[in-house]
N, C-alpha and C positions, 0 to 999 in steps of 0.2 A: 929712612926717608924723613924731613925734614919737613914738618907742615909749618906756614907761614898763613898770616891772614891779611888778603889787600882790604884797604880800605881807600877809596877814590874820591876825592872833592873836588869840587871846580875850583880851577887855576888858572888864569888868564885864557887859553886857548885852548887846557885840555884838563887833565887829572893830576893832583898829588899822591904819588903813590905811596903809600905807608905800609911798615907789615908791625906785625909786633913781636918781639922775641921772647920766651918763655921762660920763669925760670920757679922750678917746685920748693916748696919750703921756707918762702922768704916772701920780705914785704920792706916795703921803704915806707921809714918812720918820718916824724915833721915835720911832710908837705902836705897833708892832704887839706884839698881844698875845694870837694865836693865827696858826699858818699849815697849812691844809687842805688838800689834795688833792679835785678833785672832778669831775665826767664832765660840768660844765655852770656856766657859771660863776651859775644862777638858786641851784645848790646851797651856793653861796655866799652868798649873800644870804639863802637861810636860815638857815644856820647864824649868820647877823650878826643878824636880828631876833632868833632863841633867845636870844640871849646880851647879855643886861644894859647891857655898859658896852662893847658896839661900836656903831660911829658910822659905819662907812665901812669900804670893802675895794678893797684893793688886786691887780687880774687878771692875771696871768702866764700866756699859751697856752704847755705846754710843746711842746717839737720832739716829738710824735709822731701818727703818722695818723690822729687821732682828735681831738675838740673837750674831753680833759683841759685843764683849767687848777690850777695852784698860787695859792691864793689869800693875802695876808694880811689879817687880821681886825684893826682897828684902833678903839682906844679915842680916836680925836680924828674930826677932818675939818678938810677946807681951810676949813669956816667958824672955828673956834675955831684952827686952827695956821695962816693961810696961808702961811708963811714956809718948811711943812714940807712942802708942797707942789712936788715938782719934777718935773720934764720925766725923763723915762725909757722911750727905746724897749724897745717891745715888752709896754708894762702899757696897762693902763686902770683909772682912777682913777672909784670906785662909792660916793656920797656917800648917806646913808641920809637921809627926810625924811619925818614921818608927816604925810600929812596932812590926816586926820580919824577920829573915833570914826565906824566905822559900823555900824546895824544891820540897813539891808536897801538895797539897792541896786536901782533899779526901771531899766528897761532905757532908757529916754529918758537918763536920765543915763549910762550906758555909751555910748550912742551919741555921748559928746559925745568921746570919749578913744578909742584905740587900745590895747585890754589885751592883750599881752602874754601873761599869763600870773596866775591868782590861785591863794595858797595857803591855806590853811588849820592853820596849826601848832595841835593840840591834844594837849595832855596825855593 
């Protein structure tokens, strides 16, 4: 099974759908061009839809008893830099990809995907 995570923003008339695709052991070198602290690495990925010109984020669990992560916020992805893409224990490498306007979502098509998790960013 295949988990994805939406994350939804206002788009003229409905939501931008985004998911993010996973990838263990790796991290894109760089871009970065924010780095966050956050108690889940989904709060990551909002803070990367908020903001304009991120593409991709880079996950770091830090050593403490709890599921903090240090994130970085990156203005590329392995699709436009793959060269800057590399192998690095202990990240995971979180590729951003919208992929569709939407404005209402009926439950048959949910049933076809494993969500995660859906946000709502508004103003």
């Amino acid at each position: 099974m295949k988990w994805i995570t939406l994350l939804c923003v206002p788009f003229v008339a409905g939501c931008r759908m985004t998911k993010f695709t996973k990838e263990e052991g790796a991290a894109l070198e760089n871009h970065v061009i924010k780095t966050v602290t956050a108690n889940h690495p989904m709060k990551c990925e909002q803070d990367c839809v908020g903001m304009p010109l991120c593409f991709s984020i880079n996950v770091h669990a830090q050593k403490l008893p709890s599921d903090w992560v240090t994130c970085d916020l990156n203005n590329s992805s392995k699709t436009a830099d793959p060269q800057d893409l590399v192998p690095k224990t202990g990240y995971r490498y979180h590729q951003m990809t919208v992929s569709a306007l939407v404005v209402g979502m009926n439950s048959e098509k949910a049933n076809n995907m494993h969500v995660l998790s859906v946000h709502f960013l508004c103003p």
